[in-house]
C-alpha positions as CSV (number, residue, x, y, z in Angstrom):
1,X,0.0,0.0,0.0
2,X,1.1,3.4,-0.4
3,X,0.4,6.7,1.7
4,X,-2.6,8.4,1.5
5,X,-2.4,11.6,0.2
6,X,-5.7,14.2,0.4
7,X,-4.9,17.2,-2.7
8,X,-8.4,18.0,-2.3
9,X,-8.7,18.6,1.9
10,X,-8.7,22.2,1.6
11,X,-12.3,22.0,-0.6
12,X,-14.0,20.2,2.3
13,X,-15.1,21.0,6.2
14,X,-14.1,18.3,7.5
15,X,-12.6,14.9,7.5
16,X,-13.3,11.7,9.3
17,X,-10.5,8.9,9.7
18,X,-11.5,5.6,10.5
19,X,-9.3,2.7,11.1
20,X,-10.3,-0.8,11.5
21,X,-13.6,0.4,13.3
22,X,-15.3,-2.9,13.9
23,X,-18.4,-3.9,14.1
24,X,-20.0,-0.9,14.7
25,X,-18.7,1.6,12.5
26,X,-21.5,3.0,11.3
27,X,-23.1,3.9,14.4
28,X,-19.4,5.1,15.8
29,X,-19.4,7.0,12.7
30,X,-22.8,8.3,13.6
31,X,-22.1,9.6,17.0
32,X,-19.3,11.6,16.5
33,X,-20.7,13.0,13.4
34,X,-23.8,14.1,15.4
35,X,-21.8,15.1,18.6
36,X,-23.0,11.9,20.7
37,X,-19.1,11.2,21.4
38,X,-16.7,13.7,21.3
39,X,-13.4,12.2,18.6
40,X,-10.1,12.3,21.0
41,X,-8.2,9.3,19.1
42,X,-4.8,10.4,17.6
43,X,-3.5,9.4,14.3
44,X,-1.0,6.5,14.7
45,X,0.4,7.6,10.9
46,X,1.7,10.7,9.4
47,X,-0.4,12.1,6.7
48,X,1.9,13.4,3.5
49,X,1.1,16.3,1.2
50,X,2.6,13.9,-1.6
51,X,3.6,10.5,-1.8
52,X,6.3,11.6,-3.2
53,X,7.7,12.6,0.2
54,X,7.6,9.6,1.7
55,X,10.2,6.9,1.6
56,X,9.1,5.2,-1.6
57,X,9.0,1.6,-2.6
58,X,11.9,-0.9,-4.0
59,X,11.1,-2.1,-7.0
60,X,14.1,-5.4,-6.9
61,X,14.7,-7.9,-4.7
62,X,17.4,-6.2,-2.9
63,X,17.6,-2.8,-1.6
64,X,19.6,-0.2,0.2
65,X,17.7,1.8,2.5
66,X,20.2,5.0,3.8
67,X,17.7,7.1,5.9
68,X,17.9,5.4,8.8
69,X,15.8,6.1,11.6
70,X,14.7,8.5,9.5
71,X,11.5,6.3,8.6
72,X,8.0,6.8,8.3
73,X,7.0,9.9,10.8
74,X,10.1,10.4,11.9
75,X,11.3,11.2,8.1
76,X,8.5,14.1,8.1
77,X,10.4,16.0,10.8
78,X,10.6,19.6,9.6
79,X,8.8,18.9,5.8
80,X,4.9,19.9,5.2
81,X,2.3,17.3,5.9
82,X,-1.3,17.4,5.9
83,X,-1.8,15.9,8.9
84,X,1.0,14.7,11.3
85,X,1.6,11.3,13.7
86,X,-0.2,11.9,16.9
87,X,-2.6,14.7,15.3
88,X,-6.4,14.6,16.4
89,X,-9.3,16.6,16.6
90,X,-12.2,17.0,19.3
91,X,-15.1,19.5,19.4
92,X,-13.5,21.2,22.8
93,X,-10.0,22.6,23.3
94,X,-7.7,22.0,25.6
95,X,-4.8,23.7,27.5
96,X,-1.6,22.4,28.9
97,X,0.8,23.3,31.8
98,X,4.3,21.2,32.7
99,X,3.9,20.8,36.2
100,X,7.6,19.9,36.7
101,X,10.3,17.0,35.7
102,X,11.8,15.5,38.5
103,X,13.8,12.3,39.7
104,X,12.3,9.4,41.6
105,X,12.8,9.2,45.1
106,X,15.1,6.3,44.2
107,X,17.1,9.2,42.8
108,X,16.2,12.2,44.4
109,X,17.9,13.7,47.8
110,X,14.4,14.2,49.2
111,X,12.7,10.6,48.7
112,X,9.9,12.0,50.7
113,X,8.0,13.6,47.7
114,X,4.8,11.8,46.4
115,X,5.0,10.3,43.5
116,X,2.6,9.5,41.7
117,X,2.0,5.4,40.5
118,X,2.9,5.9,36.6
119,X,6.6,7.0,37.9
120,X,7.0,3.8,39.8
121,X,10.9,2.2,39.1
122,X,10.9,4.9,36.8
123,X,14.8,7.6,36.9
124,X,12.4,10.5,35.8
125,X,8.6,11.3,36.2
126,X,7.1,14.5,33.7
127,X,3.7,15.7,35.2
128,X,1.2,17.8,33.5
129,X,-1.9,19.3,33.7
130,X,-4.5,19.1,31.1
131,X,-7.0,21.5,31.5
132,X,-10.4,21.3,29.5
133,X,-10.8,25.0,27.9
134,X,-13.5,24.4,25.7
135,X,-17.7,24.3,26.1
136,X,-17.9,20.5,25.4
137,X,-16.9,17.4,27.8
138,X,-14.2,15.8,26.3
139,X,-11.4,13.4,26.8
140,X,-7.7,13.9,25.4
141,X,-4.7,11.9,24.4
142,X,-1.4,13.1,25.9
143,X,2.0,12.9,24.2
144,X,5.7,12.8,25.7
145,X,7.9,13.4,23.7
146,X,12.1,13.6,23.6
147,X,14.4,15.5,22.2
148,X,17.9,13.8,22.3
149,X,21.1,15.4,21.3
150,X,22.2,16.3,17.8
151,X,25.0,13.8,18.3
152,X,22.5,10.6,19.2
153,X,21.8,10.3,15.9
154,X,18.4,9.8,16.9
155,X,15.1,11.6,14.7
156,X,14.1,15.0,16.3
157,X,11.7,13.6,18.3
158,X,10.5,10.5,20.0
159,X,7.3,9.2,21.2
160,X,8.2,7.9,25.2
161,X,4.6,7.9,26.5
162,X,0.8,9.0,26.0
163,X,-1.9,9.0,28.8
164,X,-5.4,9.1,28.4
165,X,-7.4,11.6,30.3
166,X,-10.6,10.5,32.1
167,X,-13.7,12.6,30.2
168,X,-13.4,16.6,31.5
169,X,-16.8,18.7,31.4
170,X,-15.5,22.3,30.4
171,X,-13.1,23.6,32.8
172,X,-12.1,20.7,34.4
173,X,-8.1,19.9,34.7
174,X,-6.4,16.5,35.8
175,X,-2.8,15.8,36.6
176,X,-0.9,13.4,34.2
177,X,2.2,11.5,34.9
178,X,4.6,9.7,32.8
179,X,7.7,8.0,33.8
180,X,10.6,7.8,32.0
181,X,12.3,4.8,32.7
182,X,16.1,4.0,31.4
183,X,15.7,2.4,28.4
184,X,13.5,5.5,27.8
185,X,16.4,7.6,27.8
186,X,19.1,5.4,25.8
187,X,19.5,5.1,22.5
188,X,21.4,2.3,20.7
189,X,24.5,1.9,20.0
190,X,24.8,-0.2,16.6
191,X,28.4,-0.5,16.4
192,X,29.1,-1.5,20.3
193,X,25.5,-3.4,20.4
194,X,24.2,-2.1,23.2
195,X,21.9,0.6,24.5
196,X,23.6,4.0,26.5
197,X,22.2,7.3,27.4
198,X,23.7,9.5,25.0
199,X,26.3,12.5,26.2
């Protein structure tokens, strides 16, 4: 298969993206289109302007591929797509606010703090607050993600966690935590074979 490409999205008011729905598509269809649920799913692909910028297809039996990691959404850093990984839409809004990055008590000088259960055995824990700034109850997906060092040789960015907010009514917040666990923070190291956390 090859990407899908929409040259004509700017001539429409919306568009619906369903994958592998199930048995009930058509009445899942039905109730977001007439606002019974509220869409907060985020798209697990990348969404091209042209196929053309996409890694393309060998035609022989044996091919080199040289981009590296550079694959699929993470090849899309920095170029124009219609819709990227991990976009989504809902019919509310919402608002974010980092609520601080901190090590684990297994780590930290103070293991006193509270933290919270998603940070267990984990070197780091991100928390954040997801505020629901809209007029419609909703639910939203939250990304982490990384930014390693130029040197790494790793893409831009990298997904290391998502969380799933419980449904807000409009101006309702929750506190999200991820944790970051080591392997989170490595990156491998073809040539030795073996995973390290980068410089």
């Amino acid at each position: 298969p090859g990407s899908i490409v929409m040259p004509w999205i700017d001539k429409v008011d919306a568009a619906l993206n369903v994958f592998l729905a199930g048995d009930n598509t058509g009445t899942a269809i039905a109730d977001v289109l007439f606002g019974v649920v509220n869409p907060s799913a985020k798209s697990p692909v990348t969404f091209p302007q042209h196929a053309s910028d996409m890694t393309q297809p060998c035609p022989g039996l044996q091919c080199d591929y040289t981009e590296g990691l550079a694959v699929g959404w993470h090849g899309m850093e920095g170029k124009s797509v219609t819709f990227p990984f991990g976009h989504g839409l809902s019919y509310t809004s919402f608002d974010y606010s980092l609520l601080g990055v901190a090590a684990t008590p297994s780590l930290a000088a103070d293991a006193t703090q509270d933290f919270p259960d998603e940070c267990f055995e984990a070197l780091l824990c991100a928390r954040a607050r997801v505020a629901n700034a809209g007029l419609t109850a909703g639910v939203e997906v939250a990304q982490l993600y990384l930014g390693f060092p130029e040197a790494a040789g790793e893409p831009p960015k990298v997904l290391r966690g998502f969380a799933r907010t419980p449904s807000l009514d409009p101006g309702a917040a929750v506190d999200l935590a991820f944790g970051l666990r080591r392997r989170d923070l490595q990156v491998f190291d073809a040539a030795a074979e073996e995973w390290r956390l980068p410089e």
